[in-house]
C-alpha positions in Angstrom: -37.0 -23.0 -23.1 -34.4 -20.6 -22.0 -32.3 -21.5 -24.7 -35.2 -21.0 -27.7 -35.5 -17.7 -25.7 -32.6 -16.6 -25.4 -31.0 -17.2 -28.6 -32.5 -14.3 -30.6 -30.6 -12.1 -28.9 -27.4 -13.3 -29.0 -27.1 -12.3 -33.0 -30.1 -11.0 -34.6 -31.0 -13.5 -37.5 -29.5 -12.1 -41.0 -31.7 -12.0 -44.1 -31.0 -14.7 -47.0 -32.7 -16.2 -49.9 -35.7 -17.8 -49.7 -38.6 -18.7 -51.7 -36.9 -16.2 -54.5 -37.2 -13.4 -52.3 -33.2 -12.0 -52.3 -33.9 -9.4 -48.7 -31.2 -7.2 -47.6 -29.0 -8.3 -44.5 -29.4 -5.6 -42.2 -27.1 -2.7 -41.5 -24.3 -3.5 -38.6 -25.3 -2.0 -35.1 -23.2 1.0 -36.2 -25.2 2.0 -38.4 -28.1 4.5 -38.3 -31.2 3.1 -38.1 -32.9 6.0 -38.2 -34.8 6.1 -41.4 -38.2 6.1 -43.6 -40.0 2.8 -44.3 -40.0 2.0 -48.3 -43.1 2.8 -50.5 -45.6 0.0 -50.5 -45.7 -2.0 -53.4 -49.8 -3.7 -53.8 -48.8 -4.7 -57.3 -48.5 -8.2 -56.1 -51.7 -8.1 -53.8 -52.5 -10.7 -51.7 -53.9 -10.1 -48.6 -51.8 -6.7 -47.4 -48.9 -6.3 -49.2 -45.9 -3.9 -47.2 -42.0 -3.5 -48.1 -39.4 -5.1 -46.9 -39.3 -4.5 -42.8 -35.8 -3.4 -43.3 -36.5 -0.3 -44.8 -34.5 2.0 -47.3 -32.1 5.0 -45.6 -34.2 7.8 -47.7 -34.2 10.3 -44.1 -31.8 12.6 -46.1 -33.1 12.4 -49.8 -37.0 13.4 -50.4 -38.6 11.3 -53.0 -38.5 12.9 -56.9 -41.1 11.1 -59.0 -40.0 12.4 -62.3 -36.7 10.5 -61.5 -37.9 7.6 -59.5 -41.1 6.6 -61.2 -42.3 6.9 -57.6 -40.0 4.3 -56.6 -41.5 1.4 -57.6 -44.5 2.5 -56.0 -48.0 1.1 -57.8 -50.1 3.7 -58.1 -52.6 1.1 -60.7 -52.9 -0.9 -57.8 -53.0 1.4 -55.0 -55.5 4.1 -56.5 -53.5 6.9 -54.6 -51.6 8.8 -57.2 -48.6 11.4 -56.2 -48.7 9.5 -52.7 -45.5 10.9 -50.4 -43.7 8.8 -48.7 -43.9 10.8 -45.7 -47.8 9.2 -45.5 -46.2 5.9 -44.7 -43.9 7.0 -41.6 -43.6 5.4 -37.9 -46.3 7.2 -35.9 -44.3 10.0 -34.0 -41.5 10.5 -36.5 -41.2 11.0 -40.5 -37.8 9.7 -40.3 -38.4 6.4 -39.0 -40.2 3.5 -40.2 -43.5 2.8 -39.9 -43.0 -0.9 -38.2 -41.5 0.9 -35.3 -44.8 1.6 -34.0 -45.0 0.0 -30.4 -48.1 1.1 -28.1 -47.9 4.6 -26.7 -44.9 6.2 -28.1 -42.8 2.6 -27.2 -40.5 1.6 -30.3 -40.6 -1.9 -31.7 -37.7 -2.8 -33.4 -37.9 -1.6 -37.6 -38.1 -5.4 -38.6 -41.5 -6.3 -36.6 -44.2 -8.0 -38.6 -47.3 -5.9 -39.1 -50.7 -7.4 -39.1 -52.9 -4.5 -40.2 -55.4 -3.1 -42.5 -54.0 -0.1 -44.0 -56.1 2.7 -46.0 -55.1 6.6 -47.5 -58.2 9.0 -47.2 -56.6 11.7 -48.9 -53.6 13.2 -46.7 -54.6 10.8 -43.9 -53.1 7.1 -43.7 -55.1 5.0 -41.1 -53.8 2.1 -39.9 -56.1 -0.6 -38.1 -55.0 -3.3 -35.4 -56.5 -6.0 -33.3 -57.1 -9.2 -32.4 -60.0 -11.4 -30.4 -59.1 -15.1 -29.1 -62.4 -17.3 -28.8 -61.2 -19.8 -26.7 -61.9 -22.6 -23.7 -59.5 -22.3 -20.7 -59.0 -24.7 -17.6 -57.0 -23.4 -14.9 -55.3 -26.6 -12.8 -56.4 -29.2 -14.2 -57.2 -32.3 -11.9 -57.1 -29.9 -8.7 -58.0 -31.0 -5.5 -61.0 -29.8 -3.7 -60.4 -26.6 -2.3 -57.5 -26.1 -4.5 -57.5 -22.5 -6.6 -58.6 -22.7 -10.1 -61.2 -22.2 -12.7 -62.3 -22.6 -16.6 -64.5 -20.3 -19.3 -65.4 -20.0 -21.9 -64.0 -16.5 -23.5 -62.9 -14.2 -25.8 -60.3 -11.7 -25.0 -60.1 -8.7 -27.4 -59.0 -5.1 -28.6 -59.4 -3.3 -32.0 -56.6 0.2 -32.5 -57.0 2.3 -35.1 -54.2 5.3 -35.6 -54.9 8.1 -38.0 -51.8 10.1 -39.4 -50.9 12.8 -41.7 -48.0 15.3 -42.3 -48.2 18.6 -41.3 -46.1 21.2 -43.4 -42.8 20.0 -44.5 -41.7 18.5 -40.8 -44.6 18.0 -38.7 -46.8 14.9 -38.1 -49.6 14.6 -36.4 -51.4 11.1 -35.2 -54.5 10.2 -33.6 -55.1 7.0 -31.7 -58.0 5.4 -30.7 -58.0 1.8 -28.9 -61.3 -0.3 -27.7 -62.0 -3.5 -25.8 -65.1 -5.5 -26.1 -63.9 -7.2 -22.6 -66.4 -5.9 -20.4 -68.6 -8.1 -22.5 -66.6 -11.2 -23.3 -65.4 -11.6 -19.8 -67.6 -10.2 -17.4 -66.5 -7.8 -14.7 -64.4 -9.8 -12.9 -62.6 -10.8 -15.9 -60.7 -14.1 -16.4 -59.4 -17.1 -14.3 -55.5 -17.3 -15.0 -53.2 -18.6 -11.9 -51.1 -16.8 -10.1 -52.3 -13.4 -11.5 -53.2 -10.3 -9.3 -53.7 -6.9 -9.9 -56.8 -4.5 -9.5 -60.3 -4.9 -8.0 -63.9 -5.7 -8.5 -66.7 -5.4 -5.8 -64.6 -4.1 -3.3 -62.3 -7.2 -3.5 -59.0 -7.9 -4.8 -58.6 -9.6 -8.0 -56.6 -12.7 -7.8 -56.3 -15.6 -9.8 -58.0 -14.1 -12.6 -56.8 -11.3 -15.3 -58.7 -8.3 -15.0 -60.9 -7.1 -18.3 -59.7 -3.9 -20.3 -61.5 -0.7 -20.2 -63.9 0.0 -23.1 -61.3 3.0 -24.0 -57.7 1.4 -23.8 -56.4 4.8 -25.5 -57.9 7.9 -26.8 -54.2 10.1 -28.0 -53.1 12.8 -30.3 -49.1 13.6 -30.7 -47.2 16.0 -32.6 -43.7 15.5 -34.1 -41.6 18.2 -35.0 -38.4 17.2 -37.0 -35.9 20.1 -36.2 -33.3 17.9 -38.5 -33.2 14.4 -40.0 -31.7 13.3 -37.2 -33.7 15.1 -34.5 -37.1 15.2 -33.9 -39.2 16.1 -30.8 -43.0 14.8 -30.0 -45.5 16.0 -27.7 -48.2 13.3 -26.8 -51.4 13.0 -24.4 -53.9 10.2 -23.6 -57.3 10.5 -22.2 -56.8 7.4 -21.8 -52.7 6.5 -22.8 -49.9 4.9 -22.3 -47.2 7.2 -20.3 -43.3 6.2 -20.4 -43.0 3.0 -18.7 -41.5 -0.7 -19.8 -41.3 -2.1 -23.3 -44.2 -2.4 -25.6 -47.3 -3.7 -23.8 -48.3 -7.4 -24.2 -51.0 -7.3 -26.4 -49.1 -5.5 -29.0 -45.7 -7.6 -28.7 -45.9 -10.2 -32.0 -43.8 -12.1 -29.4 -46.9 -12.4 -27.2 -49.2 -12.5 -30.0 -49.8 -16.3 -29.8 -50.4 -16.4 -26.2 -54.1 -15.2 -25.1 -53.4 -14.8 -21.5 -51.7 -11.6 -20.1 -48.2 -11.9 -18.2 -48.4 -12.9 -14.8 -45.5 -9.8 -14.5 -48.2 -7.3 -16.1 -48.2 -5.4 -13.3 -44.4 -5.6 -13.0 -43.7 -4.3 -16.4 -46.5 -3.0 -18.8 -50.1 -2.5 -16.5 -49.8 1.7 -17.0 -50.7 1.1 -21.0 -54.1 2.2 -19.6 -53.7 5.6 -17.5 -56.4 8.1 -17.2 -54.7 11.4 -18.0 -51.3 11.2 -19.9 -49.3 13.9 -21.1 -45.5 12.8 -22.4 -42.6 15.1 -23.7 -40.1 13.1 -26.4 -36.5 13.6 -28.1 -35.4 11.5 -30.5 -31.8 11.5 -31.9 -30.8 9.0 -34.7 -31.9 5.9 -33.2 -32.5 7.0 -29.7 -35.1 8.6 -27.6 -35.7 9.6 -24.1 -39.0 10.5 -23.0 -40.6 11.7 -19.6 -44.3 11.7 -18.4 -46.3 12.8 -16.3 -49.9 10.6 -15.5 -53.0 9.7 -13.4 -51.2 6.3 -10.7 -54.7 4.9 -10.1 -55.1 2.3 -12.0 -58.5 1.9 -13.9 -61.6 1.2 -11.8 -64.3 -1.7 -12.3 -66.5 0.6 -14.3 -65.0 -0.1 -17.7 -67.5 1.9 -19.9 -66.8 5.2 -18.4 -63.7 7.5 -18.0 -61.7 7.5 -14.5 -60.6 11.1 -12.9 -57.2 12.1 -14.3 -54.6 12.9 -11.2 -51.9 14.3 -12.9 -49.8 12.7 -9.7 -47.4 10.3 -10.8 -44.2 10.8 -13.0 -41.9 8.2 -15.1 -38.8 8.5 -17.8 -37.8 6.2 -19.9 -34.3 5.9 -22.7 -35.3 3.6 -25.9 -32.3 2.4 -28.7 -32.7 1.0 -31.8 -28.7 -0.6 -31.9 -29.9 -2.4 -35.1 -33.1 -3.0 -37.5 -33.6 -6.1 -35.5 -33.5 -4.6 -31.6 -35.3 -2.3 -29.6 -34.2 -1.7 -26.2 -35.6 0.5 -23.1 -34.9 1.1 -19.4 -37.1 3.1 -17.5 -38.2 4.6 -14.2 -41.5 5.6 -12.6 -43.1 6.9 -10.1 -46.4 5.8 -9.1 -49.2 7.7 -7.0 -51.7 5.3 -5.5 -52.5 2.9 -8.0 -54.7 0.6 -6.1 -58.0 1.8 -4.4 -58.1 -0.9 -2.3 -54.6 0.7 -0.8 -55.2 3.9 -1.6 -51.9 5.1 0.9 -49.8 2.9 -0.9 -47.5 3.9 -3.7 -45.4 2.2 -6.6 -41.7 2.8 -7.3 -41.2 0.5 -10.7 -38.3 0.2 -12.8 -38.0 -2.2 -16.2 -35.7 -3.1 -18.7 -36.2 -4.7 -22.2 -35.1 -6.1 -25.3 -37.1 -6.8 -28.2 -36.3 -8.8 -31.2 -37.3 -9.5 -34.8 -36.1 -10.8 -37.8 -37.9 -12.2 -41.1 -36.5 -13.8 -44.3 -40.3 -14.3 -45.8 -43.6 -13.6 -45.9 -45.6 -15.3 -42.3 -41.6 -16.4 -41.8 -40.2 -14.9 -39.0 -38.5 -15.2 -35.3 -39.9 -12.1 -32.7 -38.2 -12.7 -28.9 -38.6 -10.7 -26.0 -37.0 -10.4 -22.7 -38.2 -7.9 -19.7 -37.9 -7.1 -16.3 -39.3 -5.5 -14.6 -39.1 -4.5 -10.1 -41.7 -2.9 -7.9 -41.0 -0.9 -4.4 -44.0 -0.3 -2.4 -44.1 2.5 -0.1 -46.2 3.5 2.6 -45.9 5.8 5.3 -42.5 6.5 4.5 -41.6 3.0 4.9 -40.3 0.8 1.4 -41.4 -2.8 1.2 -38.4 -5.2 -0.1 -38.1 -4.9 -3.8 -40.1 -7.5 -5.8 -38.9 -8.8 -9.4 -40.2 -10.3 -12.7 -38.3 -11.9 -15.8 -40.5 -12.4 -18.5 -38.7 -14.7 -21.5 -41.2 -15.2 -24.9 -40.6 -16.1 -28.4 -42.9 -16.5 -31.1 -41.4 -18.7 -34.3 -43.5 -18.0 -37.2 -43.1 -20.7 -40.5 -45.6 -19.8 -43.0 -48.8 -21.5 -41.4 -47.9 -23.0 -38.2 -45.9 -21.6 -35.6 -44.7 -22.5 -32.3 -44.1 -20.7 -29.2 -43.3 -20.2 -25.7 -43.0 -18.0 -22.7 -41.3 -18.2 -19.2 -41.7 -16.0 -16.4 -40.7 -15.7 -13.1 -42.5 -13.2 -10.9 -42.4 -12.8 -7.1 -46.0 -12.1 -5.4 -47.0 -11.2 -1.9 -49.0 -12.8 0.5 -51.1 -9.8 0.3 -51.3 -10.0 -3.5 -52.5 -13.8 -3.4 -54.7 -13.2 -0.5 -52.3 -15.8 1.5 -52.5 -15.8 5.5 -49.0 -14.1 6.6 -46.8 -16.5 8.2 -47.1 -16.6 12.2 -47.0 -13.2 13.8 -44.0 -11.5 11.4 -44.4 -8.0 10.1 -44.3 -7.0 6.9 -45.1 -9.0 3.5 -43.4 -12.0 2.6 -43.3 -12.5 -1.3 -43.3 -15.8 -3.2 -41.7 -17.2 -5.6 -44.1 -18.4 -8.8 -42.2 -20.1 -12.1 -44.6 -20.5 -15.0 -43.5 -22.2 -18.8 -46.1 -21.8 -21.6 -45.8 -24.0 -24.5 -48.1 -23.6 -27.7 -48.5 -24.2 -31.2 -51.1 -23.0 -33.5 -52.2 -23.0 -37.5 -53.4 -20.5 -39.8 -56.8 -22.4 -41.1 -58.2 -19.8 -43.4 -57.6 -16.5 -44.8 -60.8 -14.6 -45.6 -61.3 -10.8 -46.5 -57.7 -9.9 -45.3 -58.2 -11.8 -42.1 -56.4 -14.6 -41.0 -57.9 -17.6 -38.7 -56.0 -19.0 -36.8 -56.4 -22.5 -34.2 -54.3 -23.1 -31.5 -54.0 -25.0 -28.2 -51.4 -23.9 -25.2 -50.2 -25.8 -22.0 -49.2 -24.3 -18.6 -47.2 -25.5 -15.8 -46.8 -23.8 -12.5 -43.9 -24.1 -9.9 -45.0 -22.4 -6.8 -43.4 -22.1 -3.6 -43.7 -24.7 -1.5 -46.0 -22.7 0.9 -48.4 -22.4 -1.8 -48.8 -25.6 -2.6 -51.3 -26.1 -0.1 -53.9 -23.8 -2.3 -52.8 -24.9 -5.6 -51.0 -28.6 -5.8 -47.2 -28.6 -5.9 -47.2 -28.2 -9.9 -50.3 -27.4 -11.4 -50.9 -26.8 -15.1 -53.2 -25.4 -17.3 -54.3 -25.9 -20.9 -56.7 -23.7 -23.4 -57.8 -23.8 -27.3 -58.5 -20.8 -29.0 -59.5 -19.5 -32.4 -57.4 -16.3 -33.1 -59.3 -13.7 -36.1 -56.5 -10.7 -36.9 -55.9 -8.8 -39.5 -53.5 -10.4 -42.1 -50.2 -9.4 -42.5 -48.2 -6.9 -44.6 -46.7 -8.7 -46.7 -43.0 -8.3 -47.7 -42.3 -7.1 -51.2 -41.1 -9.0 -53.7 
């Protein structure tokens, strides 16, 4: 598993012929990656149609249509004559590509897949993600009496929807908007998934089960203002969003598409992609960026319809680079105020690193990997708890209509996170050691009104400390089928 992993990284998969699609092999990592996505070309429309993912350099040049014919751009098929290229831009820059977009203001590398319906209303291009998973889950199977566990019958879910439009010749402004129909499909108390932890319901800690999203995951408006074509500088704030910490959250990874469940290292890496009061400050130069924020700690309360008190308390930084078309990569630092109310004198020191990759040679053909870590300090009363660390390893393999996939993580959690007796009289927390390997497979079954459908079935198994085998057997595993609707994907041009 390591290996399949693993592999992506060491050289990021070249583009060849395939299908009679002749793709471009992407630019060394010398190169700069910094540049517009290509115009979209529906003239073959079949589903979404997108360009190529590794886009044309065309930051320096501005389109001339008299010259170009609007280069190669459909305007029979598209209805959206004299359309700028600028209207089909990454999110928080008119220089980069638009399959950059990550959550927040987090970069995804330029070759990521996009599932997505697309529209132009005038200046505006609005762009619509999402996904819901209707699925039966059994967590450890054949477990003893006593022994931790659960099953349901669920459908985790989110719908985004990011509005853009130039302003002048260098601005760009977007508006995000992100829901979840969780508080519905899961109850309050959300989902049962082993080993996880994080947050509260009732006036008890949540553990074995994956909390449910808030009703508004992100309500955002930025502004980019390009000073050069190599320089640009964004302004962005959340009411709820998604302040300067780790890699691209979960639900918005393709390499974590597959996978319904959350990482058991959520709260390790990517748990602040819901923060109640945001405000982030951005350079970008060529294919770097380096960001700081400044955010509400406390982490969402159990009343998901409503909006939590912004705190303006905490503070994080984070440096993203784009070495290549195929790799995004971040380190980053935070500082959190209180995030749990169930510890409300206890603070978060977290620090992550990423690497995120993608490569394609065909349409629904395509290898996206990621690998994060990420380490949190808890501090109280002046006093810093031992450092506690999570490697999270995932790759989703992509071959027209089935794909396989698979994530391993290693996370350490306290005996205060699993609600675990502490060992004899000893001070302090003691943290355990959890391994977890996912396995999965799935197949697109239908393809209805640019919506794909998607059934797929997953396997679990657990290797827990041997002092936890007590509440939940010495290797437990867990299994789940699901039926995935998302929007269908771009589709290359050819």
């Amino acid at each position: 598993m390591f290996l399949l992993a693993l592999l992506p990284f060491a050289s990021t998969v070249g583009y060849s012929q395939h299908e009679g699609h002749q793709m471009a092999p992407p630019k060394p990592a010398s190169a700069d990656t910094t540049r517009r996505a290509a115009p979209m070309d529906h003239s073959q429309h079949q589903g979404n149609q997108m360009p190529g993912t590794t886009p044309t350099d065309t930051s320096r040049t501005r389109m001339n249509h008299s010259d170009t014919g609007h280069a190669g751009m459909n305007h029979g098929a598209m209805g959206h004559a004299g359309m700028a290229m600028d209207e089909m831009s990454h999110a928080y820059s008119r220089r980069l590509p638009m399959s950059r977009n990550g959550s927040g203001t987090a970069w995804n590398p330029d070759n990521t897949p996009m599932y997505m319906w697309m529209s132009h209303h005038g200046s505006w291009m609005v762009m619509n993600h999402g996904a819901i998973n209707v699925r039966y889950t059994r967590q450890n199977l054949g477990r003893s009496s006593g022994q931790r566990g659960g099953s349901t019958f669920d459908a985790p879910n989110w719908v985004m929807t990011m509005a853009q439009r130039p302003i002048g010749q260098k601005g760009l402004l977007n508006l995000t908007a992100m829901i979840s129909l969780d508080p519905l499909t899961e109850g309050g108390n959300g989902y049962p998934l082993l080993f996880q932890s994080g947050e509260a319901y009732q006036g008890q800690p949540l553990v074995d089960r994956q909390h449910p999203h808030d009703l508004f995951s992100a309500l955002s408006i930025g502004y980019t203002q390009a000073l050069s074509d190599d320089v640009d500088l964004t302004a962005y704030v959340g009411y709820p969003g998604e302040p300067a910490i780790g890699p691209v959250a979960f639900m918005h990874r393709i390499s974590a598409m597959p996978n319904p469940d959350a990482a058991l290292g959520h709260h390790w890496q990517d748990a602040t992609h819901i923060a109640f009061g945001v405000a982030t400050l951005g350079v970008r130069y060529k294919q770097f960026k380096l960001e700081g924020s400044n955010f509400t700690g406390r982490e969402p309360d159990e009343h998901r319809y409503g909006f939590d008190k912004p705190r303006a308390d905490s503070w994080a930084g984070r440096l993203n680079w784009n070495p290549t078309a195929g790799l995004a990569l971040q380190v980053s630092r935070a500082f959190i105020k209180s995030p749990e109310e169930l510890h409300v004198d206890e603070d978060v020191k977290r620090t992550t690193a990423s690497i995120i990759q993608s490569s394609q040679w065909g349409d629904y053909r395509y290898i996206t990997s990621a690998l994060v870590w990420g380490m949190n300090q808890h501090v109280s009363d002046g006093h810093t708890d031992p450092a506690a660390h999570s490697v999270l390893a995932e790759t989703n393999v992509q071959l027209g209509k089935p794909a396989v996939y698979g994530r391993y993580e290693f996370v350490q959690k306290s005996d205060e996170e699993l609600q675990i007796p502490r060992l004899g009289a000893q001070e302090g927390h003691t943290n355990y050691n959890v391994h977890a390997l996912t396995l999965g497979a799935n197949y697109r079954v239908a393809q209805i009104a640019k919506t794909d459908l998607t059934f797929g079935a997953q396997a679990t198994v657990y290797r827990p400390d041997a002092e936890l085998k007590a509440y939940y057997g010495s290797t437990p595993v867990s299994a789940q089928v699901y039926l995935r609707l998302n929007p269908s994907l771009m589709k290359m041009s050819r």
